[in-house]
C-alpha positions in Angstrom: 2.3 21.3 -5.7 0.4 20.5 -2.6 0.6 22.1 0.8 2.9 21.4 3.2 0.9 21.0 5.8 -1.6 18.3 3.6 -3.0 15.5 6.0 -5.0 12.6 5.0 -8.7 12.2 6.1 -8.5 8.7 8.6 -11.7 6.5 8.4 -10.5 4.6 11.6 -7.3 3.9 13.7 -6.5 -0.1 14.4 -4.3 -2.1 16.2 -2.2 -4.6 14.8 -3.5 -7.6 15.8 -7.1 -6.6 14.3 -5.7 -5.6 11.2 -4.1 -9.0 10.9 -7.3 -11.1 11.8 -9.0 -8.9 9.0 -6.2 -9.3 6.4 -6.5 -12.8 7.1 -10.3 -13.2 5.8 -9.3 -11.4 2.8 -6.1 -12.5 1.9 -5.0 -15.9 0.7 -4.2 -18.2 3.6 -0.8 -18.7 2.6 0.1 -14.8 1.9 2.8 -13.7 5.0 1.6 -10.6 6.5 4.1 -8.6 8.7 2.9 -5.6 10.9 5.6 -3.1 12.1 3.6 -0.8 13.9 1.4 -1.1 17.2 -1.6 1.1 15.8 -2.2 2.0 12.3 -4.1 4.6 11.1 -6.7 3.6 7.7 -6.8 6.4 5.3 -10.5 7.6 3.6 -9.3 8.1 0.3 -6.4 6.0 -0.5 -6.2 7.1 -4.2 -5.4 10.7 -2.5 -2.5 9.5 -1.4 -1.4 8.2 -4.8 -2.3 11.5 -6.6 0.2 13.1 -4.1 2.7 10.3 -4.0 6.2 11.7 -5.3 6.7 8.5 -7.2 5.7 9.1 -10.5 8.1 12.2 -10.5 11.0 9.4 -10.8 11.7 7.9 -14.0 11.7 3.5 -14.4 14.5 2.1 -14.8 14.8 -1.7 -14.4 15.8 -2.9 -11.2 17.4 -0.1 -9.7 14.2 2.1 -10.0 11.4 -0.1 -10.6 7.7 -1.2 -8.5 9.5 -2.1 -5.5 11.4 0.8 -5.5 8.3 3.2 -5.8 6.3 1.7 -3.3 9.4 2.3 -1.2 9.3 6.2 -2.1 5.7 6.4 -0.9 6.4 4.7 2.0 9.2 6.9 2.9 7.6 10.3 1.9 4.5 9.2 4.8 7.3 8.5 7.3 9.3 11.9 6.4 5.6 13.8 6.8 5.2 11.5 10.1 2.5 9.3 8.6 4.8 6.2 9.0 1.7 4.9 10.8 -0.6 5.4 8.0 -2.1 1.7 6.6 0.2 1.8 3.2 0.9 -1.8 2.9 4.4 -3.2 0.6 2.5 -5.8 -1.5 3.9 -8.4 -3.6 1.7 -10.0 -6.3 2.1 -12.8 -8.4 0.0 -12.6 -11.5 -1.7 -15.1 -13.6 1.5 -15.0 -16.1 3.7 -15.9 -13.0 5.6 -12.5 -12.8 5.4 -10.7 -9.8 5.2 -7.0 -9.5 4.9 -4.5 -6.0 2.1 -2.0 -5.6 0.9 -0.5 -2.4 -2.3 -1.4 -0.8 -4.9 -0.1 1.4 -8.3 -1.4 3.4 -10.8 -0.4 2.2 -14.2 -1.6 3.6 -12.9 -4.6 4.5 -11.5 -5.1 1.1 -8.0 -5.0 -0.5 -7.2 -2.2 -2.9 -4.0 -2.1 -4.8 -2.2 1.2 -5.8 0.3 2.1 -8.1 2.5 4.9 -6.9 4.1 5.5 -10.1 1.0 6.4 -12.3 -1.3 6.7 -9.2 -4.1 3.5 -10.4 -6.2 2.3 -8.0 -7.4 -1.2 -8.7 -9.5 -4.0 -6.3 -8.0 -7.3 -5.6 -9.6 -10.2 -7.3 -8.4 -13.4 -8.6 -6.6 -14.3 -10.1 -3.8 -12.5 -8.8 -2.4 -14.2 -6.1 -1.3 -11.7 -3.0 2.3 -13.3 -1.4 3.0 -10.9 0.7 1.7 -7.3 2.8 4.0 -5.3 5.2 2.2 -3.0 7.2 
């Protein structure tokens, strides 16, 4: 178990409108991108926050408990430990196969890097897989 009092190193704070023109040169030009927050803060080590996520503790179950679902459960463990601020983005892929599957991602040097919360994998976007969506 991890401290209570764990806090996440922050490479850099941005505001929203920056972190939209710089998803914008990375993402596809048709991928919506939603920002809820004013100011977000960019973690160091996203795949910290993955390791830590509480996620994995949860079984699968299809549908009712699935990707979605623990990108949801990281998202709201950051808020309850008043990170809600912190740049974990709801992604929605569509893979070469045409399903679609939800992973969190982060920025990362200007890049886009997916993780999964239930098994903690850290992966880079590339193409093929097609990004349709990021809430911020």
């Amino acid at each position: 178990m991890w401290p209570l009092t764990w806090k996440p190193k922050i490479s850099e704070t941005i505001n929203s409108f920056e972190l939209i023109k710089r998803l914008q040169v990375i993402a596809p030009s048709d991928c919506s991108i939603l920002c809820r927050d004013t100011k977000y803060l960019i973690p160091a080590n996203p795949a910290d926050i993955m390791k830590r996520s509480p996620a994995k503790r949860y079984k699968y179950q299809k549908e009712s408990r699935d990707c979605d679902d623990f990108v949801r459960i990281t998202r709201g463990w950051l808020s309850k430990k008043n990170l809600g601020n912190l740049l974990c983005m709801d992604c929605k892929i569509k893979l070469q196969n045409g399903d679609r599957h939800a992973l969190c991602a982060f920025l990362v040097d200007d890049k886009i890097v997916f993780g999964a919360p239930q098994n903690s994998r850290m992966v880079e976007y590339k193409d093929p897989v097609k990004i349709e969506r990021l809430i911020a």
